[in-house]
N, C-alpha and C positions, 0 to 999 in steps of 0.2 A: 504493500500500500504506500509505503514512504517516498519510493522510488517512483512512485506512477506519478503519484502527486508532484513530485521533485520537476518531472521530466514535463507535467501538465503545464504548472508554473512556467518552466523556462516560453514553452509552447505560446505560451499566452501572450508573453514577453514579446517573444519574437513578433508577434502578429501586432500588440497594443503600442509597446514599448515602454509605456510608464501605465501604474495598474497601483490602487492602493492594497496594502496588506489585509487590511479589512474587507474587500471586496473578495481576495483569495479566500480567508479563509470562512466566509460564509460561499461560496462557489462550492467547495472542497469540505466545506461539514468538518475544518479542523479549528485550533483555536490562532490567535494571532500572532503569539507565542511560538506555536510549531511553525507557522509561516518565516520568520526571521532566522529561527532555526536553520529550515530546509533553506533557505536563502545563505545564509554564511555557510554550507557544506556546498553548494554554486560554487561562491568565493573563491572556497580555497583551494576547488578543482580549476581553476584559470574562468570562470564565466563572469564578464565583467558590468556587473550589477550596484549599482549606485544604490544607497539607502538611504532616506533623508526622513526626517521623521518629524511629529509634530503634523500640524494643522493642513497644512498643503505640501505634503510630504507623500513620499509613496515609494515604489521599486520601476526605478529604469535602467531598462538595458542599453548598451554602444547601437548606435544606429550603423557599427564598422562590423557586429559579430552577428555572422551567417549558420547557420548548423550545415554540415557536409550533404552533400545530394544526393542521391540514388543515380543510376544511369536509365535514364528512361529515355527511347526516342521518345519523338512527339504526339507520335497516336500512341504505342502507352499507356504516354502520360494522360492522355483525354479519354481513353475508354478506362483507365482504373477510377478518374473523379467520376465519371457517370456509373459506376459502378455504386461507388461508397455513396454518392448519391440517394438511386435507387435503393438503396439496402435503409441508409436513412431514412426514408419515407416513409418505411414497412415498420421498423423496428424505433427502441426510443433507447438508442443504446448512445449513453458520451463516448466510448471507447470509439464509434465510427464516426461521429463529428470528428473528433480529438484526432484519428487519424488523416481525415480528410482533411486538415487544417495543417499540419504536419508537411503531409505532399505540395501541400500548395503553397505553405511558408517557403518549403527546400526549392520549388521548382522558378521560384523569382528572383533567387541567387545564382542557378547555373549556370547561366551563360559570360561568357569571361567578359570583363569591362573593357572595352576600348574607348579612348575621344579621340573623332572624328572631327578635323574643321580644312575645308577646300580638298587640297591634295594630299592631305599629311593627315596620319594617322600614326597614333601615340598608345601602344600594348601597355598598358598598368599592372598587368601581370609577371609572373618569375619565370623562371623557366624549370621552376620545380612543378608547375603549376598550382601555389595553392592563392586563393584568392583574396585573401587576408589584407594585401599590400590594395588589393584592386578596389577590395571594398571601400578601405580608406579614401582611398583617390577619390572615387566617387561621391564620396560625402562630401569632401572639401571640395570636389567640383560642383556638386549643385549647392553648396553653402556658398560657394562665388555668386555663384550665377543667379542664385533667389536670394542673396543678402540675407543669409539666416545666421544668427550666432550659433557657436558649437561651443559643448562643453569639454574640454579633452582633460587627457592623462599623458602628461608629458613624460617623458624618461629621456635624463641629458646627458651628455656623455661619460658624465661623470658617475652615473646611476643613480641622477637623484631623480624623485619624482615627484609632479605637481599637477595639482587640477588648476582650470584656468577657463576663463571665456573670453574667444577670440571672437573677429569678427574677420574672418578672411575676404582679404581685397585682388588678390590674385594669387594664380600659381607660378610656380618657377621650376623652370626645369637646367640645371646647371651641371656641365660635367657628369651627366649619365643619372644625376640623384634629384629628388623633387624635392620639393621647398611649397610651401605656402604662406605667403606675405602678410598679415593679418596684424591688426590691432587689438593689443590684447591688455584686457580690464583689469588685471594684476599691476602691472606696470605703465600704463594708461600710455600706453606708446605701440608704435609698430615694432614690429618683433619676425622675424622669419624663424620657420619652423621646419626641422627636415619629418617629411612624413614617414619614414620609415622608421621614427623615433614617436611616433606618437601611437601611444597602448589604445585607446579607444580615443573615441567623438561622437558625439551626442546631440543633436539636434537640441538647443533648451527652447522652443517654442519662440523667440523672439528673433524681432527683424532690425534691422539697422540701412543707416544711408549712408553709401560708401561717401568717403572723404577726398576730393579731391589731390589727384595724383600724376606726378611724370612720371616717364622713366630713369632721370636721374633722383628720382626720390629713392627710388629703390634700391639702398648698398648691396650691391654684388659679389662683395668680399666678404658678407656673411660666414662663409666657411671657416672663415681663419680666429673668427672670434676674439679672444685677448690675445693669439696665437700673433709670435714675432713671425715675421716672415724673413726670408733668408737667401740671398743670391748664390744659389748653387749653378756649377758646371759640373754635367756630367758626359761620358765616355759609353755611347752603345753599341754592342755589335751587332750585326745586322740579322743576327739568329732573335733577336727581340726587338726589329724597329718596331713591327706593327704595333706591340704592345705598348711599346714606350710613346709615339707619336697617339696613339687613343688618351694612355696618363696624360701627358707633358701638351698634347696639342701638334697637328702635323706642323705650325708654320714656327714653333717653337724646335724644331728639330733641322739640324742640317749638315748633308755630306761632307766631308773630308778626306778623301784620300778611300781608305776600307774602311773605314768608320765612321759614324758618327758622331754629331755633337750635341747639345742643348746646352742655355745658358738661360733660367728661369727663377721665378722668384715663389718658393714653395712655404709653407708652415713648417716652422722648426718644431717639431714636434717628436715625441717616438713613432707615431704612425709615420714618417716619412726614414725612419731607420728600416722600420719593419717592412717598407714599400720598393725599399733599395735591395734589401735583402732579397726578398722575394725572384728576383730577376735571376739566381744564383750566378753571380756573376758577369751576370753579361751586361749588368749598369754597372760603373765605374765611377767614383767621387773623385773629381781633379782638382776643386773648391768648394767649401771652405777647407783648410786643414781640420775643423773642429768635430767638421761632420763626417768627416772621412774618417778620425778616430775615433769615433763613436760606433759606424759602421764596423770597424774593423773592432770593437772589443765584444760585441752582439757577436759578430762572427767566432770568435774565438771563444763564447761562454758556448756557443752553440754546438762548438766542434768539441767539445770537451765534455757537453753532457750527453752527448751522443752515443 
């Protein structure tokens, strides 16, 4: 019984998205007490369930979390709803709502997200295929495009986490990673946000009027954050240009003799040891001297705990 109810809740979720506790548990014949309950054993399985409590308070789920889909072609899928249908008609059973509702929650998720504008089309998907990243996208694109505030759950690089309401003004897509540009009520400023760093988002029911904007309003050096930047040369062989010209930028790279060169200005950071390293070899540090020792003691703790 625990588990149906558990599973009924999430179902509900997914179709409502915000649902008060009291409404469960007179739905469910339990008290409001086991509702909270079943709701923090969600939690701590990863189901990303806001609880707000009090007077105008309730349970809402990420408008970003899908539940996995079935493989169903398309007739399928339309002769099993006319099925659970007719069988609803006959019978007064919740288990054949509850599943009918189920099918057709999963079946408004399947199809993978793309945005489409003129001749360019933009996959939001992985190539692991899970659509986690896609769902995301999709919320912060129609939060652009209907001026909806979002509630999110940020996680920074640092592993900290924070709730917050933005109001995104645009997307970014930089260097292969997305970004969404947004005004955010925490810090009463504009803030970029990389989406693949944000745990959920949430529709909060409110609308905003974007704030006029260029595109030089928009810092594009986001990335680098309090991060010094640093004029490195490096040394590629041609067993990794393609790879390095995709990093570094093709007009950022240029021939030599049998090799190549670049001379850019990257974030000092250890991600940019660990990005060096990665190439085994076949990037080379000619400048700075600092980072070039840095490289070479990674290298030598590496080779040593090997």
């Amino acid at each position: 019984m625990k588990y149906n109810v558990m599973l009924n809740i999430l179902t509900l979720l997914l179709r409502r998205r915000k649902i008060t506790a009291a409404e469960i548990a007179r739905r469910y014949e339990i008290s409001v007490r086991s509702v909270y309950r079943y709701v923090e054993e969600m939690i701590i399985c990863g189901v990303p369930i806001d609880v707000e409590r009090g007077r105008y308070g309730g349970l809402t789920i990420a408008d970003t979390y899908r539940l996995p889909t079935g493989y169903f072609t398309k007739e399928e899928y339309a002769v099993t709803l006319n099925a659970l249908d007719a069988l609803a008609s006959q019978i007064n059973d919740g288990n054949v709502i509850s599943a009918r509702e189920k099918l057709e929650n999963g079946k408004k998720s399947e199809r993978r997200e793309m945005s489409v504008c003129g001749n360019i089309i933009v996959d939001g998907g992985s190539w692991s295929g899970s659509k986690s990243f896609a769902d995301k996208m999709r919320v912060c694109e129609q939060a652009v495009n209907d001026c909806s505030a979002l509630m999110i759950e940020y996680v920074s690089r640092e592993g900290e986490r924070s709730k917050r309401v933005i109001e995104p003004h645009v997307l970014i897509l930089k260097q292969g990673v997305w970004y969404v540009w947004a005004f955010c009520h925490t810090k009463q400023d504009f803030r970029t946000f990389k989406i693949g760093r944000i745990r959920s988002a949430t529709f909060t029911g409110g609308k905003f009027v974007k704030r006029e904007f260029t595109r030089d309003d928009v810092d594009l050096d986001f990335t680098y954050g309090d991060e010094e930047l640093v004029e490195v040369t490096l040394e590629i062989e041609k067993t990794s240009l393609a790879d390095a010209e995709e990093w570094l930028g093709i007009d950022n790279v240029e021939p030599r003799g049998n090799k190549f060169y670049a001379a850019v200005s990257l974030p000092d950071d250890d991600a940019l040891v660990n990005k060096i390293l990665s190439y085994g070899g076949a990037v080379k540090v000619l400048s700075p001297q600092s980072l070039k020792e840095r490289v070479r003691a990674v290298a030598q703790e590496i080779a040593k705990n090997a």
